[in-house]
N, C-alpha and C positions, 0 to 999 in steps of 0.2 A: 300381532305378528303371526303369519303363516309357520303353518308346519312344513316342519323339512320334510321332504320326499327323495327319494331316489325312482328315477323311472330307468327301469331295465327294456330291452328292446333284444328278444330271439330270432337273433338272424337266420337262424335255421328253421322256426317255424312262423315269426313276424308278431306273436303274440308279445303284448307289450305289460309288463308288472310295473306296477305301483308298491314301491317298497316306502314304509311308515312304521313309526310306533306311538301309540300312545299308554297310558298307565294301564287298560288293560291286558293290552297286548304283552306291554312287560311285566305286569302279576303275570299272568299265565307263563311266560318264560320262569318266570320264578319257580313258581309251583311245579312245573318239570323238572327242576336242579339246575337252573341256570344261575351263571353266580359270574358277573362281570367282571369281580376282582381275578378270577382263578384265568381269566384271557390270558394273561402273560407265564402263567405255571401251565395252564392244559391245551396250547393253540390249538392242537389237529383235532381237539373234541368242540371247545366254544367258540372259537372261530366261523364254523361253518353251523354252530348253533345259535349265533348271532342273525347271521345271515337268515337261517330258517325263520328266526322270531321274527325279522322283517315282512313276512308274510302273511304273518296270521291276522291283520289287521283287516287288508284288501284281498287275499286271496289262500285265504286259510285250506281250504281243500287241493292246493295243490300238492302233488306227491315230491315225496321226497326224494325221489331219483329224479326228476327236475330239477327241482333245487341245488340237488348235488352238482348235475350237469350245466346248471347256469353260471354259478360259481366257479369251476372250471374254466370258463368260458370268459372270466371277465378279465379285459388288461387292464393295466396300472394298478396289481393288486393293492399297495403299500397306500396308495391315495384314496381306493376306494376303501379301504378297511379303516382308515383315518373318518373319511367324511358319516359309515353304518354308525361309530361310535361317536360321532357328534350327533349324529340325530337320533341315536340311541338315549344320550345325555338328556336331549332336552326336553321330554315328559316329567324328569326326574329333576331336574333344576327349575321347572316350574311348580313341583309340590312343595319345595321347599324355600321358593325367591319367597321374600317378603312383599305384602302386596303394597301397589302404589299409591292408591288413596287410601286416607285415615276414617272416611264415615264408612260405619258399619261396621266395622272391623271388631274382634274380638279382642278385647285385654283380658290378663289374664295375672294373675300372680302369686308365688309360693308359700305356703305358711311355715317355713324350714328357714 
């Protein structure tokens, strides 16, 4: 399965982002204090710190008053904030999906 992407497109300067995550990119979110659950307690802070983490994959040295100002800039926010956290999900539902073939696989079990 591909990874989801988001392509962003600056009508104002035609330069075009590649928004992604993968497990590094969201450790590193972590490690700054990113905390997915807190989205709906802290929006005006993780909200647009979602969005920033979508960057640091393809285009980490972009400043942050870009960011800010792309974000601004997007309509249908309610759809787009829908689909960052779907594709935010799925680095994170792959560490943890069970895999599909049985060779190789590690078993494993408790002595408790």
């Amino acid at each position: 399965m591909a990874a989801k992407q988001i392509i962003l497109k600056d009508q104002k300067t035609g330069k075009e982002y590649t928004l992604e995550f993968n497990r590094k990119s969201i450790e590193s979110m972590e490690r700054q204090g990113f905390i997915a659950a807190d989205i709906s307690k802290k929006p005006m802070t993780m909200l647009p710190a979602l969005f920033a983490g979508a960057f640091q994959m393809h285009h980490r040295f972009v400043e942050n008053s870009v960011i800010k100002d792309l974000l601004y800039q997007i309509k249908n926010k309610d759809a787009f904030i829908e689909k960052l956290s779907e594709m935010f999900n799925e680095p994170l539902i792959d560490l943890v999906d069970e895999p599909e073939e049985d060779e190789g696989n590690i078993e494993w079990e408790a002595s408790w």
